[in-house]
ROFIVO-613287 format. One line per field, with one value per residue (C-alpha): residue number from 1; residue in three letters; x, z, y. Coordinates in steps of 0.2 Angstrom, whole numbers. Layout:
<rs>
vexse: c(NUM/...)
nudren: c(ALA/...)
xx: c(X/...)
zz: c(Z/...)
yy: c(Y/...)
</rs>
This chain:
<rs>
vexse: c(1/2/3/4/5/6/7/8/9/10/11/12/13/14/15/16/17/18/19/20/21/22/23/24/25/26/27/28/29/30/31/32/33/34/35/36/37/38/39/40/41/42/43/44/45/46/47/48/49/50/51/52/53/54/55/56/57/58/59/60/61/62/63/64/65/66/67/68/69/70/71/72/73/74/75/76/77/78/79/80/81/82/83/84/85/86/87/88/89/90/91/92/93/94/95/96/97/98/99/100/101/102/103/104/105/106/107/108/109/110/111/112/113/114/115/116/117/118/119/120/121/122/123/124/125/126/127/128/129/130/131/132/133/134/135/136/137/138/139/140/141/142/143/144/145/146/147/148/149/150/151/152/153/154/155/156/157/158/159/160/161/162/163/164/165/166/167/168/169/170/171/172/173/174/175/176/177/178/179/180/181/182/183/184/185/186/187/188/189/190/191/192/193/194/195/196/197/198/199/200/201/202/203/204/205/206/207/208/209/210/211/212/213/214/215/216/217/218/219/220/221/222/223/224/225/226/227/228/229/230/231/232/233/234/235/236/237/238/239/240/241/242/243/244/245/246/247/248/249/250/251/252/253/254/255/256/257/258/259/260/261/262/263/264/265/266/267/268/269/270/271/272/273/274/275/276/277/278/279/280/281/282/283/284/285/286/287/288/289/290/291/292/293/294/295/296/297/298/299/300/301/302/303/304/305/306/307/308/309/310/311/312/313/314/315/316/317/318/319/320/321/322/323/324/325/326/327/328/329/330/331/332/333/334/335/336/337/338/339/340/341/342/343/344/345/346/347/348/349/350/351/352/353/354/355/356/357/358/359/360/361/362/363/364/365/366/367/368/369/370/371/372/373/374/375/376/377/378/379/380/381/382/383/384/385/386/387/388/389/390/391/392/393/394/395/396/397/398/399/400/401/402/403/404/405/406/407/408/409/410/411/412/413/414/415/416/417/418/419/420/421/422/423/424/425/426/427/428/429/430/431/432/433/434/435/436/437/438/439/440/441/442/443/444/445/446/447/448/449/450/451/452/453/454/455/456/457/458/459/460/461/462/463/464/465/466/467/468/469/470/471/472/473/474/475/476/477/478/479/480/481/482/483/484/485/486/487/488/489/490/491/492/493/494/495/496/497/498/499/500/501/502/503/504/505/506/507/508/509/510/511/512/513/514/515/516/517/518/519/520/521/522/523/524/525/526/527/528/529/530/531/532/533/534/535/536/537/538/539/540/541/542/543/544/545/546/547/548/549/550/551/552/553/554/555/556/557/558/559/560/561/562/563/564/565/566/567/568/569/570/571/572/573/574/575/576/577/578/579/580/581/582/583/584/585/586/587/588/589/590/591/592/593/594/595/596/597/598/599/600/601/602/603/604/605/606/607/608/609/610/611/612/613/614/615/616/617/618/619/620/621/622/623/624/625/626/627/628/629/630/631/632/633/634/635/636/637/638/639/640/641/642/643/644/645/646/647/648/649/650/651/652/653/654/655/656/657/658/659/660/661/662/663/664/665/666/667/668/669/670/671/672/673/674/675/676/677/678)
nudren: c(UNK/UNK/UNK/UNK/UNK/UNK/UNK/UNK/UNK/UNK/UNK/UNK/UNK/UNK/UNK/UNK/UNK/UNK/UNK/UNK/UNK/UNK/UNK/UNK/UNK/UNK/UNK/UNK/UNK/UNK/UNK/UNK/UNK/UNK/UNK/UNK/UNK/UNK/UNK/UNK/UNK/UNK/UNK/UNK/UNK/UNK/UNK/UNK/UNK/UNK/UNK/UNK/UNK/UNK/UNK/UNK/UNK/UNK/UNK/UNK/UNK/UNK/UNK/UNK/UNK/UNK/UNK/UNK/UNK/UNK/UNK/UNK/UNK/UNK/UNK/UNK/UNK/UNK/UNK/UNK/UNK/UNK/UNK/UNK/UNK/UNK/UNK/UNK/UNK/UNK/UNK/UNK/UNK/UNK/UNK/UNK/UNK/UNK/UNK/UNK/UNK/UNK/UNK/UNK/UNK/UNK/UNK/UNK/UNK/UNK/UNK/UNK/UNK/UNK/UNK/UNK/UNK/UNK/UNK/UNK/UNK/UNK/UNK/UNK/UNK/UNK/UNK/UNK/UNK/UNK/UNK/UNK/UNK/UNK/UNK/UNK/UNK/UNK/UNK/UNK/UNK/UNK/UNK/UNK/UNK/UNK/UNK/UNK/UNK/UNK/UNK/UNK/UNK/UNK/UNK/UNK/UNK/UNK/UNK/UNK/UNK/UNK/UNK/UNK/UNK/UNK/UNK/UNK/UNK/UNK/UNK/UNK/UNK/UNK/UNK/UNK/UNK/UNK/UNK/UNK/UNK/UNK/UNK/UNK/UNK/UNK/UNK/UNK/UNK/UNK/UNK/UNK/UNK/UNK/UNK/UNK/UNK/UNK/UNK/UNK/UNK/UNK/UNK/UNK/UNK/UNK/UNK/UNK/UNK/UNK/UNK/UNK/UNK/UNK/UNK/UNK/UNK/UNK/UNK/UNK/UNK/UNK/UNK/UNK/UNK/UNK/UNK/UNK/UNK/UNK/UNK/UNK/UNK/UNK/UNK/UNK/UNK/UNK/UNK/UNK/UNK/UNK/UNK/UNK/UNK/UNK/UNK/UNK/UNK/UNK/UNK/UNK/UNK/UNK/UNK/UNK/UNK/UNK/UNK/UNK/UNK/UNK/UNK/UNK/UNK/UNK/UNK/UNK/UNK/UNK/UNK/UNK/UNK/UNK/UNK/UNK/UNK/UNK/UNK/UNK/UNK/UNK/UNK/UNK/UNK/UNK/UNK/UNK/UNK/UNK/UNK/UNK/UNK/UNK/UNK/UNK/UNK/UNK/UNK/UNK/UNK/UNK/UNK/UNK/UNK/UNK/UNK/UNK/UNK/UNK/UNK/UNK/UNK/UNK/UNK/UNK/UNK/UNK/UNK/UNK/UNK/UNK/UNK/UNK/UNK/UNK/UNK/UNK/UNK/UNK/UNK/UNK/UNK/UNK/UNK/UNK/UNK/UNK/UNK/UNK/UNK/UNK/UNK/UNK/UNK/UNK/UNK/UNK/UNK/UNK/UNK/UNK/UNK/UNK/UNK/UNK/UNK/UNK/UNK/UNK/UNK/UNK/UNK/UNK/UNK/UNK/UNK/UNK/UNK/UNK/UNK/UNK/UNK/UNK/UNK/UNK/UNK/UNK/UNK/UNK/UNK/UNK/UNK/UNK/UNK/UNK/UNK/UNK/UNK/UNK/UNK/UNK/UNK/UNK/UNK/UNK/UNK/UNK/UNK/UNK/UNK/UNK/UNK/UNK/UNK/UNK/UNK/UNK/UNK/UNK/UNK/UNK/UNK/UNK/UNK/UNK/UNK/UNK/UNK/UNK/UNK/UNK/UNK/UNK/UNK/UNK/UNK/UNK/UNK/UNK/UNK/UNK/UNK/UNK/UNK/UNK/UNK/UNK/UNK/UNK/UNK/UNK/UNK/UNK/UNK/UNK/UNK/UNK/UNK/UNK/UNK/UNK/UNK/UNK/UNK/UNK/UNK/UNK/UNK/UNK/UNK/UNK/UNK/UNK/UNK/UNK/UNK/UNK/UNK/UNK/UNK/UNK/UNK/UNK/UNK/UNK/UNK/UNK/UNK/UNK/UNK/UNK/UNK/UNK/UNK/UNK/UNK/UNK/UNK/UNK/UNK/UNK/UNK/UNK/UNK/UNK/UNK/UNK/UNK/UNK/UNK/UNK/UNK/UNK/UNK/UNK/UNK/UNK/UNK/UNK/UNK/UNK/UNK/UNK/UNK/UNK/UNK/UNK/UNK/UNK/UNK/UNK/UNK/UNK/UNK/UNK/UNK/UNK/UNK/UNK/UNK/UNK/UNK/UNK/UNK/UNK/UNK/UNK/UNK/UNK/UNK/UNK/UNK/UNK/UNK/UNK/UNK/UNK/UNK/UNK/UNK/UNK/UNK/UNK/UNK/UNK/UNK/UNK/UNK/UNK/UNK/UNK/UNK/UNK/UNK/UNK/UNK/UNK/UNK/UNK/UNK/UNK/UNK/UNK/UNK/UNK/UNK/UNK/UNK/UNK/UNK/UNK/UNK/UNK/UNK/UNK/UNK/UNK/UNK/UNK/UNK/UNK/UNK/UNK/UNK/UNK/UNK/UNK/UNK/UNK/UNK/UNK/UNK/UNK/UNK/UNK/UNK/UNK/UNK/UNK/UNK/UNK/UNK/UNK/UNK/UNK/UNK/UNK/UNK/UNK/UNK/UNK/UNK/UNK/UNK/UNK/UNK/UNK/UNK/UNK/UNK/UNK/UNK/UNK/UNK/UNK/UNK/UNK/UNK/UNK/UNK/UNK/UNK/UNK/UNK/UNK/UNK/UNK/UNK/UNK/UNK/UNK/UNK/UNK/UNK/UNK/UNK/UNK/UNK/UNK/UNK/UNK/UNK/UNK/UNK/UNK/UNK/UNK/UNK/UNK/UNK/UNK/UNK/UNK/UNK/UNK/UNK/UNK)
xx: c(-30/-13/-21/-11/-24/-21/-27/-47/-49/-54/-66/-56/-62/-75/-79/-76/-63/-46/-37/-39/-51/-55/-58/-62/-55/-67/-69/-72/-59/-44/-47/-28/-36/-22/-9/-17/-18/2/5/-3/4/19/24/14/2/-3/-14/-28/-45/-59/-72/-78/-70/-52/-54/-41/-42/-28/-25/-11/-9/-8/2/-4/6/8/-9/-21/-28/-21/-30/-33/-34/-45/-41/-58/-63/-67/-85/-95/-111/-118/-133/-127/-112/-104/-93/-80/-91/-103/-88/-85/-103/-107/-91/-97/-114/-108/-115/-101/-100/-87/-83/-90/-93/-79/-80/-78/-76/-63/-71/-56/-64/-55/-54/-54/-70/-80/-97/-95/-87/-101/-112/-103/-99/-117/-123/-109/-115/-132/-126/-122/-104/-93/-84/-69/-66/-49/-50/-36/-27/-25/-10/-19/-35/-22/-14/-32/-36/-47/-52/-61/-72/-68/-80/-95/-90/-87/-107/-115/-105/-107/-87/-70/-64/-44/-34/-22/-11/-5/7/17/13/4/-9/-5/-2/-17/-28/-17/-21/-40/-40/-33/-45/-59/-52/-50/-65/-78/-91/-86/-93/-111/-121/-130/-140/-157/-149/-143/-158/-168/-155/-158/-177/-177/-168/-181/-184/-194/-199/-181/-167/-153/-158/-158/-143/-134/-143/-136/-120/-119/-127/-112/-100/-104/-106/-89/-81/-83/-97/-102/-95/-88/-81/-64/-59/-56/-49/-33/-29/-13/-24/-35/-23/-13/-33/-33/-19/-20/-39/-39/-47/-29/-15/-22/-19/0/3/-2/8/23/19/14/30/42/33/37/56/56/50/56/75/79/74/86/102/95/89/106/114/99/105/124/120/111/123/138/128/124/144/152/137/141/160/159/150/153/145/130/111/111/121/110/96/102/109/97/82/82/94/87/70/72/82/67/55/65/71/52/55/61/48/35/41/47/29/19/33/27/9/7/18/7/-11/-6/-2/-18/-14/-19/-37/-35/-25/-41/-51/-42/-39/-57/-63/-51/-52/-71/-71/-62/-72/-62/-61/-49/-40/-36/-21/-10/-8/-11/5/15/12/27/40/30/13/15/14/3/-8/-6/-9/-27/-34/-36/-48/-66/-79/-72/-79/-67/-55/-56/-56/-39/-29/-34/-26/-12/-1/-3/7/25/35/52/56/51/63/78/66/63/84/86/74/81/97/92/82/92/106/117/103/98/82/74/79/71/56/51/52/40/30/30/27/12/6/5/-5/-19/-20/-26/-37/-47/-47/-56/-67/-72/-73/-84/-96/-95/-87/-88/-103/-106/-100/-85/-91/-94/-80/-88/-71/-67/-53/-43/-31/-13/-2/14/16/22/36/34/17/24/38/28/15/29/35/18/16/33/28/15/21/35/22/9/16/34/31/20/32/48/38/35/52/57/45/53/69/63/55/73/83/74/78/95/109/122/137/143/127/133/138/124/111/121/116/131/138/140/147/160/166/165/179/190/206/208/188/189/180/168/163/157/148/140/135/129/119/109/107/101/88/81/81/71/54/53/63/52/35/46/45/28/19/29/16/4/16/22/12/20/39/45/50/55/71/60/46/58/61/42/39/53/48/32/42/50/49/67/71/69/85/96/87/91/109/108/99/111/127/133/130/123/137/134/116/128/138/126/136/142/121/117/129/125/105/108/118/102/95/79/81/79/97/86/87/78/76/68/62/43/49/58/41/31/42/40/21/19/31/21/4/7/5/21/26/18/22/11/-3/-1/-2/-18/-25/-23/-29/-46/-47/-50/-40/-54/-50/-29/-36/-47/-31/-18/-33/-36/-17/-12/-25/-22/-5/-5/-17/-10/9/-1/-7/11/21/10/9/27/31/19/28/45)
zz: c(57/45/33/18/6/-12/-22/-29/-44/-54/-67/-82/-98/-107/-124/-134/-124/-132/-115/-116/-121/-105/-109/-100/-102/-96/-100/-92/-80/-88/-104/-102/-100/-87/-98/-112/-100/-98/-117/-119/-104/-100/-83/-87/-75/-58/-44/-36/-27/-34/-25/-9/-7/-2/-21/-31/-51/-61/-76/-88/-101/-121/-126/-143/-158/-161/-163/-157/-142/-127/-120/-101/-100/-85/-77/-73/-63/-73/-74/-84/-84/-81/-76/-62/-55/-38/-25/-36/-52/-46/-45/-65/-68/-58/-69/-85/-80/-71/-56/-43/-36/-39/-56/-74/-87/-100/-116/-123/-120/-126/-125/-122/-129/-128/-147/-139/-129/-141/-138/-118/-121/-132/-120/-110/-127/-132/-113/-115/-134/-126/-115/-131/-127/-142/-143/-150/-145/-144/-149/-138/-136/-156/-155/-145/-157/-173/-162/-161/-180/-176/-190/-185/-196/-190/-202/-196/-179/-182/-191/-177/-164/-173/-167/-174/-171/-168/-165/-153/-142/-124/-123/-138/-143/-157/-163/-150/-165/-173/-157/-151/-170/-167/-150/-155/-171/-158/-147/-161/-173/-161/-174/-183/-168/-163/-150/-155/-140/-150/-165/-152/-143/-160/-163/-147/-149/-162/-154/-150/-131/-134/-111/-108/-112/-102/-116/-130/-128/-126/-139/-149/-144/-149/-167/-168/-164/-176/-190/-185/-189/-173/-170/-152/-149/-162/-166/-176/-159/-144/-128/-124/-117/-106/-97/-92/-87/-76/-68/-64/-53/-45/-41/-35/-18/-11/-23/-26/-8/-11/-25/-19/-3/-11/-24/-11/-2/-16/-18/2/1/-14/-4/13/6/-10/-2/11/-4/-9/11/16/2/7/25/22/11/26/35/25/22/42/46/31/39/56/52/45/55/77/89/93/90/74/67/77/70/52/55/69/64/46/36/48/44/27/26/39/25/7/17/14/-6/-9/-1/-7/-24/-26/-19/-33/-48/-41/-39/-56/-65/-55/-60/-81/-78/-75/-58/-45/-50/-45/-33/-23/-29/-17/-6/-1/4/23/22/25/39/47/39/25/8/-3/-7/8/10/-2/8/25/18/9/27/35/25/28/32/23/5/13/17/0/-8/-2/-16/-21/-12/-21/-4/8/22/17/13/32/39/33/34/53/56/44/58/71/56/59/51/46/58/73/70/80/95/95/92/107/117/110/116/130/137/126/120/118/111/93/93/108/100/86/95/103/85/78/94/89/71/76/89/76/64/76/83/68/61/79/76/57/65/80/69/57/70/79/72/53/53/37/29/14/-5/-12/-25/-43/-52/-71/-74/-87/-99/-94/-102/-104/-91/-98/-88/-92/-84/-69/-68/-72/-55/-45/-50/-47/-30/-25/-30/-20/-4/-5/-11/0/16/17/22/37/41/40/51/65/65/68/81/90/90/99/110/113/115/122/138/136/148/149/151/166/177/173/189/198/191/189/202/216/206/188/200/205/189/184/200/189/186/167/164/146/134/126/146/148/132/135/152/145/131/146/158/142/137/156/154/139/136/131/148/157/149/152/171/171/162/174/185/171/164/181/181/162/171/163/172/168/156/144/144/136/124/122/117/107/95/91/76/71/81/79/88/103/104/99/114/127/123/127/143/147/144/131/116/100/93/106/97/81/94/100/112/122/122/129/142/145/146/156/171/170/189/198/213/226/216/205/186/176/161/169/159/164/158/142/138/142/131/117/116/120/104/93/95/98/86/87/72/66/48/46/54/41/28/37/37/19/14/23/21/41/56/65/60/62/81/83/75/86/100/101/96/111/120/116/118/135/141/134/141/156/156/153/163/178/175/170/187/196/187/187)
yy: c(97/92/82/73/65/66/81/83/79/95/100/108/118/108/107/121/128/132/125/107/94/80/60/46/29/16/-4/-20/-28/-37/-28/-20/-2/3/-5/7/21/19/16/35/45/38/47/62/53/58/52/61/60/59/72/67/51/44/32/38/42/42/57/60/73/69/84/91/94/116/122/109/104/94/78/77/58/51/33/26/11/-6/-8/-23/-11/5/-1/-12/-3/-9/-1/10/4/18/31/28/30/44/51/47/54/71/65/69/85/95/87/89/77/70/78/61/43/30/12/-1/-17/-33/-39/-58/-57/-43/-48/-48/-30/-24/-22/-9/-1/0/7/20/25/28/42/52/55/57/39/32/13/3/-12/-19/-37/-39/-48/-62/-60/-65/-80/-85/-83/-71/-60/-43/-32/-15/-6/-16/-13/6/7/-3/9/26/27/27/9/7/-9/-7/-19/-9/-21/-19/-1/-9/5/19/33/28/28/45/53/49/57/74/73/71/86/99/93/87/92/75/64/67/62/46/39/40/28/16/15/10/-1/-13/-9/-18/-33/-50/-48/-31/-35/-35/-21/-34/-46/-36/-26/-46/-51/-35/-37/-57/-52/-38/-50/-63/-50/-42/-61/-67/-81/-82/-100/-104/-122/-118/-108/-119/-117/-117/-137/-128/-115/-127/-140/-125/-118/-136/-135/-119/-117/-133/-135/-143/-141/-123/-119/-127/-118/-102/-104/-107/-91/-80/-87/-80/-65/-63/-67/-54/-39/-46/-50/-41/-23/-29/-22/-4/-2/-7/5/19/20/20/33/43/40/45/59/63/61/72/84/82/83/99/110/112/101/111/110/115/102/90/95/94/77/67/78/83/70/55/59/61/44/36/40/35/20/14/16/-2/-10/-1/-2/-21/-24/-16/-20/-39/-40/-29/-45/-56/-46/-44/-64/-66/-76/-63/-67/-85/-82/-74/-88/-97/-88/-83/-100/-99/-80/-79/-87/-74/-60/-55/-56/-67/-54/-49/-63/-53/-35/-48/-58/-40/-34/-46/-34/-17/-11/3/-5/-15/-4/4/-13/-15/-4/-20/-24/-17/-14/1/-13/-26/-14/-5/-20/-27/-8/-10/-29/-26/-17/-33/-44/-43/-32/-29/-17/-27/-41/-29/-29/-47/-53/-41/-50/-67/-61/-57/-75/-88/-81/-97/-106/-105/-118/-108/-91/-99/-103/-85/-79/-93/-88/-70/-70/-83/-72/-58/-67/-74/-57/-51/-64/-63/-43/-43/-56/-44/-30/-38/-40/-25/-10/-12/-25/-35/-51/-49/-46/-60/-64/-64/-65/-66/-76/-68/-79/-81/-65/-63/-46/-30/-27/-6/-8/-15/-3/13/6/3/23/30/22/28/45/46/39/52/68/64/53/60/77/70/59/70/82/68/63/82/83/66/74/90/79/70/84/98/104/102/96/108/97/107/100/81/78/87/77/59/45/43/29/40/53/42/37/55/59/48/58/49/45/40/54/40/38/52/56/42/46/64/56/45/58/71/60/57/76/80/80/62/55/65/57/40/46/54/35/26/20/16/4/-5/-19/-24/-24/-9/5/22/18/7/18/29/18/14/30/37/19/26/35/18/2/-2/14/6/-5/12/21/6/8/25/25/8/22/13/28/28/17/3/0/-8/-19/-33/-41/-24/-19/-34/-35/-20/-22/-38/-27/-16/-14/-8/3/-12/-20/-33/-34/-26/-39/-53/-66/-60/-43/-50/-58/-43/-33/-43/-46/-27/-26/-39/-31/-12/1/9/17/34/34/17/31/44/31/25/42/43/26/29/49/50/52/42/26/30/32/18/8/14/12/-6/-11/0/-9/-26/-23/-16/-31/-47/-37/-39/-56/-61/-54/-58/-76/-76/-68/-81/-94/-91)
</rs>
């Protein structure tokens, strides 16, 4: 079976070895660890698995100076505890304590504690000092702390810890030398940093609540703080009056709901209409790059293949890069903002009731551009329930792609009327939201039974975002849509064109296989070239593989109005839904160049007839066509992403299953009462 998920994350050299020396990187959420991560590795990082599960875990390499060790830097999940780890929580734990098969313990541990919030971050510090891991802590967020006038005490914080203490700020850059020159002092001196769990453990022993470890390590943590410099609420520090003033507003139970609308609008328009320019340039590029092809080698397979097999797939897959990412440049800005936890605050109170998450609504509303990013956005999401759940109704939102298919079918029915045009297109956006609001509900009760986490949210102050954070995300997730997703679904594209092409129409047997109408304009004496490349691109596609399935599913799609010319269409848009309009003008006679002339493919669409001399697009089979295209699964890539996301092709079938189905019914549904009707 092909499979594309991301590469197991290995087990390198430990301690001791003169390869390399591997460390973790763990702290609580919002504490600006993936910030720091950035700060360290730069784009040395890459993406893999961790073993056994589809999570990923981030790693980069800290080159060493001649003669000294490199570092092997490990991305962990945010965790508040060790002791009370949830959903990927448990994956950094089971790192930290060599509990996942396949993969050995860190060498050592760097602690990111946020220097605003010490005591809350002490406690994980103290858990982690308790596993006897050789420990450095990065005390982040210090240009915040001074804004504050928060003055820190490193060296009682580094006696209390048994660890080298550095400041830093991810943001800036602030301390990064420092906190790099600790790191390779660690990896080439480890003698210098012992194991120190049986000191700890006294220390919180000796805490009041002797009944409760929770209680003493808090009440440790507190005293830390407050001997560090830091009083646990202490008067001279308030909060800020504009934070609460803005939380206010957009946690409110209505102006909340407004505002985030009208965020989550612009972030829409962003991804929606932005990515229009470099998609635009992408595919005159392709195909600049498919005509100087095509123009310098013979009309023959070959050059078809380079140009509608190879170069078309290859633009069919980078033609995704703009979408995918503006959509994680923008919800990076909008998470080191400190907004994206609000945002799910809100959110969760309507998304519950549909069995989803919070935030869900952020991939749900990403999803109208592309359900690729989408898709890839739901890492979001902590519960593998939740996040299953919203991977297999994000296809039914409508997506860029679709919107040829429903201008076609505009054209089509109301051509001369924009408020009615406009109307099928409210009708079909709508249709695709309900659709998939009624699906998580359905599979939350049947399939993938539960009820969406709870949201226990910290709400982090408002940051000024790091706009290298946001562009080093948007990089990384590029990479791996290209290393991981591309090949797949270069090779499907490939396979489509095979499909297309092969058998192949000499151009000799035209005329014995053209309908006694094409034969007659063949007789012609002066039939115009364009006529009958047109007529042979037609009659080559009935031909192939993919016309003959058209003919071979003609009876199973009858009773939705198509017959056997759209169901060629049908299924040559499975490799991209915005296929279909190219393939009609085909099968129509019109050519490939037709597709780009709107007026000549509808004309020639409308003069479309069924053997008994009826037409073929009636408005019950207009209808049909365009709920089959608002609910159907019709676009491969979006399954290989799927595949990956969840780390099974199951749930890529079970996906492409009930779409297919609840396409085929409700195309059903319509057409016959549409037929009844009209």
């Amino acid at each position: 079976m092909t499979t594309i998920s991301l590469p197991v994350q290995q087990p390198t050299p430990q301690q001791g070895s003169s390869l390399c020396l591997r460390v973790a990187l763990i702290g609580n959420p919002n504490c600006g660890k993936t910030t720091l991560f950035n700060r360290l590795t730069g784009l040395r990082a890459k993406t893999s698995n961790f073993p056994g599960t589809t999570l990923e875990c981030r790693t980069g390499r800290i080159p060493a100076d001649d003669g000294q060790k490199p570092i092997d830097l490990i991305d962990l999940p945010g965790l508040y505890s060790t002791n009370f780890a949830q959903s990927e929580e448990q994956l950094a734990v089971g790192a930290l304590r060599g509990q996942l098969p396949g993969l050995e313990p860190p060498d050592a541990v760097v602690v990111v504690i946020d220097a605003t919030c010490l005591s809350r971050h002490l406690y994980l510090a103290s858990e982690v000092r308790q596993l006897g891991v050789p420990m450095v802590v990065a005390l982040n967020m210090m240009d915040e702390a001074r804004q504050q006038g928060l003055t820190i005490c490193l060296d009682t914080l580094s006696r209390e810890l048994d660890a080298t203490v550095v400041p830093v700020c991810g943001r800036n850059g602030e301390g990064i030398g420092k906190l790099r020159a600790a790191l390779t002092k660690l990896a080439n001196d480890p003698s210098h940093e012992q194991r120190r769990a049986h000191q700890m453990s006294q220390r919180l022993a000796a805490c009041s609540c002797s009944a409760c470890p929770h209680t003493n390590r808090h009440t440790w943590a507190c005293g830390v703080s407050a001997m560090a410099g830091i009083a646990q609420h202490d008067p001279g520090i308030s909060p800020d009056p504009t934070t609460d003033h803005v939380d206010r507003l957009l946690t409110h139970p209505l102006l909340g709901i407004a505002a985030f609308a009208a965020i989550m609008t612009g972030l829409f328009i962003l991804i929606f209409m932005v990515a229009a320019y470099p998609m635009d340039w992408i595919d005159l590029g392709f195909t600049w790059l498919g005509d100087t092809v095509a123009a310098q080698l013979p009309d023959n397979l070959w050059s078809s293949f380079l140009v509608d097999g190879i170069i078309a797939g290859v633009g069919g897959v980078v033609i995704f890069l703009p979408q995918i990412c503006l959509l994680f440049f923008a919800l990076t800005l909008l998470e080191d903002t400190g907004y994206l936890a609000r945002a799910a605050f809100v959110a969760d109170r309507i998304m519950r009731a549909v069995g989803l998450p919070g935030k869900a609504f952020i991939p749900l509303l990403s999803a109208h551009a592309c359900a690729i990013p989408a898709i890839m956005a739901t890492k979001v999401l902590e519960s593998r329930r939740d996040r299953l759940i919203t991977i297999l109704v994000l296809p039914l939102m409508t997506c860029s792609a679709r919107l040829p298919v429903y201008a076609m079918v505009t054209a089509l029915l109301f051509g001369g009327s924009a408020v009615k045009s406009g109307l099928v297109f409210f009708f079909a956006y709508s249709l695709g939201g309900v659709a998939a609001m009624c699906a998580s509900f359905i599979l939350g009760k049947t399939v993938l039974k539960g009820t969406p986490q709870h949201l226990v949210i910290e709400l982090p102050p408002y940051r000024l975002p790091s706009l290298r954070t946001a562009l080093l995300s948007a990089y990384d997730r590029a990479v791996v849509f290209l290393s991981k997703a591309g090949g797949i679904i270069l090779l499907i594209s490939v396979g489509l064109w095979t499909a297309a092409t092969f058998p192949t129409l000499p151009e000799d047997q035209l005329v014995s296989v053209a309908t006694p109408a094409d034969q007659a304009i063949l007789a012609q004496p002066d039939v115009p070239a364009e006529t009958v490349e047109a007529l042979h691109a037609r009659y080559a596609l009935e031909h192939s593989v993919a016309g003959r399935v058209g003919r071979f599913v003609e009876p199973v799609f009858e009773p939705l109005g198509f017959d056997w010319r759209i169901d060629i269409g049908v299924m040559t848009s499975f490799a991209a839904r915005e296929v279909v309009v190219s393939t009609l003008a085909i099968v129509a006679g019109i050519g490939e160049s037709g597709a780009d002339d709107e007026a000549t493919l509808i004309d020639s669409l409308r003069g479309m007839q069924k053997p008994d001399g009826s037409p073929l697009f009636t408005t019950a089979t207009c209808l049909s066509l365009l709920v089959f295209f608002v609910l159907a699964m019709q676009c491969l890539p979006t399954q290989v992403v799927t595949r990956r996301e969840t780390g099974s092709w199951k749930w890529a079938a079970l996906q492409f299953s009930y779409m297919t189905v609840l396409a085929y019914v409700a195309a059903l549904v319509t057409f016959q009462l549409v037929s009844a009707v009209t």
